[in-house]
C-alpha positions, 0 to 999 in steps of 0.5 A: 871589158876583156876576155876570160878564159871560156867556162868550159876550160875553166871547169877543166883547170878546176877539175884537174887541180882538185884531182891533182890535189887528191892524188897529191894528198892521198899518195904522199906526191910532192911534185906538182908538174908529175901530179898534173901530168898524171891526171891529165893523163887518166882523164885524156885531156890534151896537155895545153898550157890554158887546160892547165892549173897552176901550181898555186890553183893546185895548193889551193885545192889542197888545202880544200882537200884537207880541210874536207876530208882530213879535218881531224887526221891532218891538224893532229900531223901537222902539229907532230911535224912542227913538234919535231921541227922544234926539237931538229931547230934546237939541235941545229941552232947554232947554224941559225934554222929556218923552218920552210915548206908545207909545215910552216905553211901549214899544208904538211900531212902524215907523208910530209917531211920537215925542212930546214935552211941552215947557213955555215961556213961550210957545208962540212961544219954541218957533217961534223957536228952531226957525226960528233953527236953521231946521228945518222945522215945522207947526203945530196944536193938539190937546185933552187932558184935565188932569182928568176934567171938561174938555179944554184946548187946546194948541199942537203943533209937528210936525217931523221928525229923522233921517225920523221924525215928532216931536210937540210940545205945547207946556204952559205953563210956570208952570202946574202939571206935571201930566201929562194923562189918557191916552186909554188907561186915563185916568191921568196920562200916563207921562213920561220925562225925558233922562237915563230914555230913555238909561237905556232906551236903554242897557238895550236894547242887550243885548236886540236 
């Protein structure tokens, strides 16, 4: 029979993870790593790696947090956000959008923002289709990992619609369409096409 971790840091991977996912909810912060960092701080807990929750534990407890005391706000968010991931997916359809991150998983809330993975030619095509139909943008790179060894670099555009950030990375179009590791649980990111967000969308209705 093996050996589990004792009761009592069990209780406090527990307790770091909810608090975690508190602040991460009540303050808009997206970045687990800083979340948990922080809570160990004010509760004075040494930062070792089995006092530690992983980042899956925290989106759970996220999703707890929610469910408890954003029943009514955050379904009504969430739905907001894939509302404007629809109209952002039309705009940008010919670059073949993929809805990822917390609005397709449904995690997103009031301080979330959408994102999108968009394939091209070029990271130039994107800027000029939006400077034709002159929406505004700012743009940037992030690192993401394709696999376990290595991050790459990509171009992300930031723009808004309807007063709601929208982030899109830009992916080479006649690479592979393998979708990046998730800082989450480190599998291939879940994407959604047009036609699956509607679906969503459609099958909300009912439940708000």
């Amino acid at each position: 029979m093996g050996i589990g971790k004792p009761p009592r840091d069990q209780q406090l991977r527990a307790l770091i993870a909810q608090t975690a996912a508190k602040f991460m909810v009540e303050h808009g912060i997206r970045d687990f790593h800083a979340a948990k960092m922080k809570v160990a701080e004010q509760l004075g807990v040494a930062n070792h790696s089995h006092n530690m929750p992983g980042n899956p534990e925290i989106a759970a407890a996220i999703v707890a947090y929610q469910r408890l005391f954003r029943a009514k706000t955050q379904p009504l968010a969430l739905h907001h956000l894939r509302s404007v991931a629809v109209q952002a997916m039309k705009l940008l359809e010919s670059f073949d959008p993929k809805l990822v991150g917390p609005v397709l998983s449904g995690h997103a809330d009031q301080f979330s923002e959408v994102n999108l993975h968009v394939f091209s030619e070029t990271s130039e095509a994107v800027a000029v289709f939006l400077l034709n139909r002159r929406i505004p943008y700012r743009i940037d790179e992030c690192r993401l990992k394709v696999n376990a060894h290595r991050p790459m670099i990509f171009p992300v555009y930031h723009l808004s619609l309807d007063q709601t950030p929208i982030e899109v990375i830009v992916f080479d179009q006649g690479e592979s369409r393998q979708a990046p590791l998730s800082s989450v649980d480190g599998r291939p990111m879940a994407r959604a096409s047009l036609r699956q967000v509607e679906k969503l969308l459609a099958d909300a209705i009912d439940s708000i």
